[in-house]
C-alpha positions as semicolon CSV with decimal commas, in nm:
position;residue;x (nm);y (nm);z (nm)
1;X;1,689;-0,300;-4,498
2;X;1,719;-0,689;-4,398
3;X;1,934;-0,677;-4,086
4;X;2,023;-1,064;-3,995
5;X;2,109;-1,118;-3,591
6;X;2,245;-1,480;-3,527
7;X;2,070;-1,589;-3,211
8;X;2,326;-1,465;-3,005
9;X;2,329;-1,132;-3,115
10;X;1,989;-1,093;-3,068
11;X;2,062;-1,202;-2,723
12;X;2,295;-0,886;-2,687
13;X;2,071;-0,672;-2,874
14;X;1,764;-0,754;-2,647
15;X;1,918;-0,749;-2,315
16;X;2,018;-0,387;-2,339
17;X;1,676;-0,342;-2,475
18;X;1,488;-0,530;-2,221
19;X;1,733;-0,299;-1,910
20;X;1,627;0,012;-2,134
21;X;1,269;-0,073;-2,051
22;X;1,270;-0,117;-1,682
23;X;1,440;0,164;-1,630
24;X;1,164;0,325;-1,836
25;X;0,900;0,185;-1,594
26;X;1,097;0,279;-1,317
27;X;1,023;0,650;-1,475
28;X;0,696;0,628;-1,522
29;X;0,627;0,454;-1,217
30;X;0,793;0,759;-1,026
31;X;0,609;1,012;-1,204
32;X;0,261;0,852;-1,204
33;X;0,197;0,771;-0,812
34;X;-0,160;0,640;-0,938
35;X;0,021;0,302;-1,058
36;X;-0,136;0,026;-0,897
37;X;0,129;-0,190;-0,637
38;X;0,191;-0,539;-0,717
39;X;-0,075;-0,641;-0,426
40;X;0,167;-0,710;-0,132
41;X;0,167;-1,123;-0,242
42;X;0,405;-1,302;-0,102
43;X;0,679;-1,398;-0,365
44;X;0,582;-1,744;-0,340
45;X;0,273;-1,697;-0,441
46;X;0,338;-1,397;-0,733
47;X;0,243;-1,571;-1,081
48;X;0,127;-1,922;-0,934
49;X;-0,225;-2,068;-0,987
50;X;-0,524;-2,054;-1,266
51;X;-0,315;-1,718;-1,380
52;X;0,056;-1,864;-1,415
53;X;0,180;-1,842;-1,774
54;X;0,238;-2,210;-1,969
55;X;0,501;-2,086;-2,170
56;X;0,859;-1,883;-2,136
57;X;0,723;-1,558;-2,298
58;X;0,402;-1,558;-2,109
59;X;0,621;-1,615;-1,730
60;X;0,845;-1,306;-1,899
61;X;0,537;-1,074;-1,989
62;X;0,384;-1,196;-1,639
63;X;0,727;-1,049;-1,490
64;X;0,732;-0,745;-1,656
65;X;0,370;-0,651;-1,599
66;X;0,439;-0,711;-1,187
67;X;0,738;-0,494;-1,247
68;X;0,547;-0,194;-1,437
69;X;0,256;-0,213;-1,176
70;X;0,519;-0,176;-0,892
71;X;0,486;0,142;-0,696
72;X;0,833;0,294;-0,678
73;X;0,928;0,453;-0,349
74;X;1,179;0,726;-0,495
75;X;1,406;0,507;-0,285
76;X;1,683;0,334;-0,516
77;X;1,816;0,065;-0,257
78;X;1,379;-0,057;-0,216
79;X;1,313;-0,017;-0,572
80;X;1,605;-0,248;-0,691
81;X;1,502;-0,451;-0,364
82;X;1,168;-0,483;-0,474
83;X;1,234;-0,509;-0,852
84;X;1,517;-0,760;-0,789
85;X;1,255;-1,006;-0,620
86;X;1,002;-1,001;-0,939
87;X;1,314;-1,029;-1,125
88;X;1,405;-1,356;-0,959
89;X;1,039;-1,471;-0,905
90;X;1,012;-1,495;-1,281
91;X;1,366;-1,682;-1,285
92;X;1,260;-1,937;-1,076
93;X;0,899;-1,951;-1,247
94;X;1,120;-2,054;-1,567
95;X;1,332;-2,276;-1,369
96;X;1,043;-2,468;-1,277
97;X;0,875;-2,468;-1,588
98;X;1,194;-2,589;-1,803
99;X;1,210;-2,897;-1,456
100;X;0,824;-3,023;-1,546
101;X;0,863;-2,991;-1,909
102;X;1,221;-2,971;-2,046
103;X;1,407;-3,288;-2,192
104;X;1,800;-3,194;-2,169
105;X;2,002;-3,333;-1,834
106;X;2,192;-3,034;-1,841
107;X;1,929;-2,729;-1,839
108;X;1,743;-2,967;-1,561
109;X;2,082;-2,948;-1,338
110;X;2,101;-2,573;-1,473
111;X;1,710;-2,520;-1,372
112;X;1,766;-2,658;-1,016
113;X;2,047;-2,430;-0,916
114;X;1,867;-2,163;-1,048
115;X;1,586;-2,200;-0,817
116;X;1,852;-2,238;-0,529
117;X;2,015;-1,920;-0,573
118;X;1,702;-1,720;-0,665
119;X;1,564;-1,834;-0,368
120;X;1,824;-1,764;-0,183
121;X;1,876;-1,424;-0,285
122;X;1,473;-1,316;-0,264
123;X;1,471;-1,413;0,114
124;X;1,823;-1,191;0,134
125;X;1,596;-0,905;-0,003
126;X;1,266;-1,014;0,195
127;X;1,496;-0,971;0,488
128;X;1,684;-0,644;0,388
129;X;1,300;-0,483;0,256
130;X;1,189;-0,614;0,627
131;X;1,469;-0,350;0,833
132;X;1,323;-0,069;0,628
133;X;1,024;-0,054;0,762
């Protein structure tokens, strides 16, 4: 069977895909409490250096893998806390790679807000994952 997705379709087809695997981590994460954590690195710092991926699919692989390391608490608000932050760590990491490399006006004004409100939102859960300690 061929099955032909137009570019957008595969867009819908993935993104369920890619929410069907986290939650699958999530799972395994719960049920394995051997996982390693993500180290306790400041978000800042998460996928920067000699290690940061050059390219879109290695910053999303780099994202997933500090999501499937993750230690899960059992506790839904700090796991989606704590998820949410890779989650927008790798946004921004994209963001910033598309500003150094990317040609089009319009992604570059896209790229800046992104970093804005990603920001902006990871120091909303820094603060939130700081009260439940």
């Amino acid at each position: 069977m061929n099955l032909k997705i137009p570019n957008l379709g595969k867009a819908l087809f993935l993104f369920p895909l890619a929410a069907l695997c986290i939650a699958s981590i999530s799972a395994q994460a719960q049920s394995n409490p051997a996982m390693a954590p993500s180290g306790g690195m400041p978000m800042h710092q998460m996928n920067k250096g000699a290690n940061a991926p050059q390219d879109m699919k290695g910053s999303m692989m780099m994202g997933m893998d500090d999501m499937q390391k993750m230690t899960m608490t059992g506790d839904i608000d700090k796991d989606f806390a704590m998820m949410m932050k890779i989650h927008h760590q790798q946004a921004v990491n994209m963001a910033e790679m598309q500003l150094a490399k990317g040609k089009s006006p319009e992604m570059k004004t896209m790229s800046r807000q992104i970093i804005a409100a990603q920001k902006k939102e990871i120091t909303q859960f820094d603060k939130w994952l700081a009260k439940q300690k």
